[in-house]
N, C-alpha and C positions, 0 to 999 in steps of 0.2 A: 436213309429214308428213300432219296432217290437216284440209287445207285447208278454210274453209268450211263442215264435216258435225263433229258429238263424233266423240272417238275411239272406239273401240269393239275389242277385240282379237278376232283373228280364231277366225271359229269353231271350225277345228281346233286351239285352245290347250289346252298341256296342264293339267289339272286344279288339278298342286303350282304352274304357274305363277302361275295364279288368287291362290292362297292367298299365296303370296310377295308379290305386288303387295297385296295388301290389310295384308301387316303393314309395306311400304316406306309406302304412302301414308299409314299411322296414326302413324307415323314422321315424315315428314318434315316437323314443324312444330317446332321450338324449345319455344314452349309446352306440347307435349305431353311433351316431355322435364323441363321443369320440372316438370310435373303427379306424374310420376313416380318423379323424385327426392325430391319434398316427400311424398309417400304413403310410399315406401320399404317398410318392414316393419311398417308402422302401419296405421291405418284413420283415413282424413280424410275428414270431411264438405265438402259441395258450397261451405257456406258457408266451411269455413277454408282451401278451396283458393282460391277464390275470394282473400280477405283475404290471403293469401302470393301471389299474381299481381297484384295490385290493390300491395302493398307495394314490389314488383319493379317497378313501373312498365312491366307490361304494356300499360296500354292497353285493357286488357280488355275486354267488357261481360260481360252475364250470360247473357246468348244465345251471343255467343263462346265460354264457360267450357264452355254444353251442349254446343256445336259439339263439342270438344274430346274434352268427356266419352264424347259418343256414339259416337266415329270410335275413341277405346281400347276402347272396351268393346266396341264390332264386331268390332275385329281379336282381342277373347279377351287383352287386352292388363291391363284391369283389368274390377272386376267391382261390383256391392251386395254391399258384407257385411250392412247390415241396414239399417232404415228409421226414423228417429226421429218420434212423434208430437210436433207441437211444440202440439196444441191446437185450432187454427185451419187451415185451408188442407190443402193438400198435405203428406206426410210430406216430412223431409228425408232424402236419400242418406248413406250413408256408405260411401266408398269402399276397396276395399282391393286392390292387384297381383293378379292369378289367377294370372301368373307371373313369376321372377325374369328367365329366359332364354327367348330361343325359339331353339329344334333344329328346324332344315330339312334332312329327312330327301331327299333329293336322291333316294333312289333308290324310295321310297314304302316300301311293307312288305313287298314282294316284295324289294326290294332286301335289305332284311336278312335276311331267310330266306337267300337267297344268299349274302351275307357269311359270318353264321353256318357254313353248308355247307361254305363255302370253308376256312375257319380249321380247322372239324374233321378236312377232307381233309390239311391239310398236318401236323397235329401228329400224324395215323395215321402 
């Protein structure tokens, strides 16, 4: 498909498509779904996600684990709930879901305005 050259989607793509591909590709690692399950309705820090992957015999490294971190938290997938002073160095993360679900609105917000319309027209 894309011989030789990155792919690259073409330029008349539509906008919601963008969006959809960015939360399929935050998606489709395994470990990312582990990351997610282990946070759940909690707030886990970089290190005890870490230590729960590392126990799973992920294979991990720590550069992996950011990898991972970074690609959720782009797609709006997870988010910092807050930052721990540990002292020395860099603060540590603590991580917490931004959301349970994600809703792909298929038709943008025009689309619901029209839905809406619709639904009021037939129960007149």
């Amino acid at each position: 498909m894309c011989k030789n050259k990155p792919c690259t989607p073409p330029k008349d793509i539509h906008p919601r498509w963008l969006k959809l591909r960015e939360l399929v590709r935050a998606l489709r690692f395994p470990t990312r779904w582990v990351i997610i399950e282990f946070i759940d309705d909690g707030v886990r820090s970089t290190t005890e996600i870490y230590e729960h992957l590392k126990g799973r015999s992920e294979g991990l490294t720590k550069q992996g684990l950011y990898y991972h971190l970074s690609g959720l938290k782009k797609a709006g997938i997870i988010e910092v709930a807050e930052y721990i002073e540990d002292g020395g160095g860099a603060p540590e993360k603590i991580w917490k879901l931004k959301t349970r679900q994600i809703v792909f609105d298929l038709l943008g917000d025009s689309g619901k305005h029209a839905i809406a319309k619709k639904r009021k027209g037939r129960m007149a």
